[in-house]
Structure formats: structure tokens, C-alpha cells
C-alpha angles and dihedrals in degrees: 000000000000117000122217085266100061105024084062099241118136124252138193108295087033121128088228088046098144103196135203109273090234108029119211092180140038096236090061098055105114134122118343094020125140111217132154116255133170128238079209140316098294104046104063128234128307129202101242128174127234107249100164147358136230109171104279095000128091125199114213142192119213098242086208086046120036086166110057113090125281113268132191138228141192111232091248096050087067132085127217110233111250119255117298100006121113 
């Protein structure tokens, strides 16, 4: 049986991940995922969307704020959304 890695089809930590809209799990978080994630320790955390993948690294857009510059995050920087939020 192929695994994700030799049938083509893009997993978790690929550039082409595409995640679950609303991840449950940190393993589903790819393109397109909302997850919560903090400008620094004193300012709370913000509902931002996936827009890329390096590896590790996510790149987000602020949802309240399209506008603002791209920022990245690690994987374990990031929060998952409670249960029916979003």
C-alpha cells in the first residue's frame, strides 16, 4: 500500500497541504485553515488564516485584518478554534 509520500498526494508539512477549514487537530492544519495565533505575549490571541507553507513554518493572514503584513508562525506557536467558532 502507497503512503502520502509516494502515491503524490500532499501531507501535513507539504507546501500543497491542503487543511481542514476548521482543524480539530494539529496534524490537519494546512492551506486554507483557521487557526489562533498571537502578534506577541501581551496582545491575546487572533483568528488568522494558512496562506503558505515552508516546512515547519506557516505563513498567516490576520482574517479581521487582510491588510496587515504576513506573519509566520512555528506549528506550535499556533492554537486550534474551540469547537464550533469560526
Amino acid at each position: 500500500m502507497a503512503n502520502a509520500k509516494t502515491s503524490g498526494t500532499p501531507h501535513p508539512g507539504d507546501r500543497t497541504f491542503v487543511g481542514q477549514p476548521k482543524p480539530r487537530d494539529p496534524a490537519e492544519i494546512g492551506l486554507g485553515s483557521v487557526v489562533l495565533a498571537h502578534e506577541g505575549p501581551d496582545e491575546g490571541w487572533w483568528e488568522a488564516e494558512v496562506i503558505g507553507i515552508n516546512g515547519r513554518v506557516f505563513s498567516l493572514r490576520w482574517r479581521d485584518y487582510p491588510t496587515q503584513p504576513t506573519i509566520l508562525r512555528k506549528a506550535t506557536e499556533l492554537a486550534l478554534l474551540p469547537p464550533g467558532e469560526a
